[in-house]
N, C-alpha and C positions, 0 to 999 in steps of 0.2 A: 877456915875462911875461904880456901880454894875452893873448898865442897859447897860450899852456900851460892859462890859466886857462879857455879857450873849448872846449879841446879838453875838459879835466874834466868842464863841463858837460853838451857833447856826450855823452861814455859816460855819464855820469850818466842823462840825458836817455833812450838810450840802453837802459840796466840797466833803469830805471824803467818802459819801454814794455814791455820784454822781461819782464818780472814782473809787471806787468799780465795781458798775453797769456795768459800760462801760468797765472794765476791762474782765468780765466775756466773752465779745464778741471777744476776741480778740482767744479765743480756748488755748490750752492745748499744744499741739504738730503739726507738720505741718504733716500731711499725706500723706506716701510714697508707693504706691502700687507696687508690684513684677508683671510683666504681662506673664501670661502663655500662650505663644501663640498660643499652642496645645489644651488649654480648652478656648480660646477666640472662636476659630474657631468650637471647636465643641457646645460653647451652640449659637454662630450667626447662624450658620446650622440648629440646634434644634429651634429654633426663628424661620427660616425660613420657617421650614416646617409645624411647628406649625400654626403660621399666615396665612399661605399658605390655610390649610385645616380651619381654623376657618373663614376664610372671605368667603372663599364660603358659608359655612352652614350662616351665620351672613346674608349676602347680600344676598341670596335666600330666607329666610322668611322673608325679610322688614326691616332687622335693620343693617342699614351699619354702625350706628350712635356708636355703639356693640365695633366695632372696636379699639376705641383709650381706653377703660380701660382693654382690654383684653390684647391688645399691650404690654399697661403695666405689667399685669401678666406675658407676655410670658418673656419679660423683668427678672421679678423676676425666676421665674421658671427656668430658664437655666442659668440666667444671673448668680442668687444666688441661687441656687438650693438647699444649705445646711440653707439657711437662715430661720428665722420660720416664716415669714410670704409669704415662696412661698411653705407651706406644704399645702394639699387638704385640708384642713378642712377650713383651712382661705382663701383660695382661692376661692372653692364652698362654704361655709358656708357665705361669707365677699360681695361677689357678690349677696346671694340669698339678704340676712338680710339688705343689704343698697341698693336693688333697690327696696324690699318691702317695706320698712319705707318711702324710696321717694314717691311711689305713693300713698299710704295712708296716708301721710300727705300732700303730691301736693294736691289729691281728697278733702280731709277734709276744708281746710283751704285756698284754690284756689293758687294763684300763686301773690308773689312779690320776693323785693330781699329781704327780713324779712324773708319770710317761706325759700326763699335758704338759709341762712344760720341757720336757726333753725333745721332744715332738715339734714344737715352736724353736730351739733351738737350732734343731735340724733343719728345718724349712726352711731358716733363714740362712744358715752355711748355705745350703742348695741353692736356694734364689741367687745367692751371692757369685757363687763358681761359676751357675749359668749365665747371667748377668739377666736375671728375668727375676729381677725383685719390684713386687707390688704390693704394698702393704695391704689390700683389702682380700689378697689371697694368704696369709697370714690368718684371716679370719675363716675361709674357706677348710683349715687345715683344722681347726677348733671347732668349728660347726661339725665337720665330718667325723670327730672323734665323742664328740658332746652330744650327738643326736644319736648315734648309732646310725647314722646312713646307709650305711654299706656301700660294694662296691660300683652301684647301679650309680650311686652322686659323683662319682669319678664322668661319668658321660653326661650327666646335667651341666656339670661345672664346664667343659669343653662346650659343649654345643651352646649353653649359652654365654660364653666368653666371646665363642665366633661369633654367633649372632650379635654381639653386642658393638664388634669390631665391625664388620659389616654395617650396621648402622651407622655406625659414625664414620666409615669412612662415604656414606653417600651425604648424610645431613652437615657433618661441618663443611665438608667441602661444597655446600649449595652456597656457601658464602665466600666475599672477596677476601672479608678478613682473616678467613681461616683457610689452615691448610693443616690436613692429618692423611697418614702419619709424617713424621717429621724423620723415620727411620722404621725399617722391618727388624 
């Protein structure tokens, strides 16, 4: 009887965790955005020109490949321009730190799907210690292990990170309502 009665508790116990768990996924509040369609317009502009001028520099020294985590930046940058991880530092800093970690440990340890995600692993420790975490350099560190870039996409990723920082620090700041960066 005591062993019946123990095991009860146990599923109970059990159930109880388990509905918890899954409770957690269901979120908080449903999320209502106000859309500004005066600052929609001018950070998809600011994207535009952005992108505009980085894919040439990008696809004129060999790395077209450049393009889709830069995108993403441009993304953050105008998109969320007040946000902390579209300030320079985690942007040129989050781009240098996770395309260097990728080829130095691509180099090191050769190439499977083990070292990709050990590789992402790292990137994110690093981002973290430095305080220059950007999630779309996270992508920079995958591209550069996935394409075989070599060490020449280490100076694509940099110079167009600056340039991308420079832009937006001349275009958001052509407006009242903006001001970037918010921190170095």
């Amino acid at each position: 009887m005591n062993i019946e009665k123990m095991r009860r508790v146990e599923v109970h116990s059990l159930t109880q965790r388990l509905t918890t768990y899954i409770k957690k996924m269901k979120g908080e509040t449903i999320f209502k955005s106000r859309l500004n369609y005066v600052d929609l317009l001018i950070s998809s502009f600011g994207c535009l020109l952005a992108m505009s001028m980085i894919s040439v520099i990008a696809i004129s020294i060999g790395y077209p490949m450049a393009l889709g985590p830069l995108g993403a930046s441009c993304l953050l940058i105008f998109g969320a321009h007040n946000g902390p991880f579209s300030q320079p530092r985690h942007i040129i800093g989050g781009h240098l730190i996770a395309t260097l970690a990728a080829l130095i440990i691509w180099n090191i340890f050769d190439g499977s799907f083990f070292i990709i995600g050990i590789t992402l692993a790292v990137v994110i420790i690093l981002m973290v210690l430095t305080g220059t975490i950007h999630p779309p350099a996270a992508a920079s560190a995958i591209v550069a292990i996935n394409s075989g870039a070599g060490w020449g996409f280490i100076a694509c990723m940099i110079i167009c990170s600056i340039f991308l920082v420079i832009i937006s620090l001349f275009y958001n700041n052509l407006f009242q309502s903006r001001r970037y960066p918010k921190y170095w």
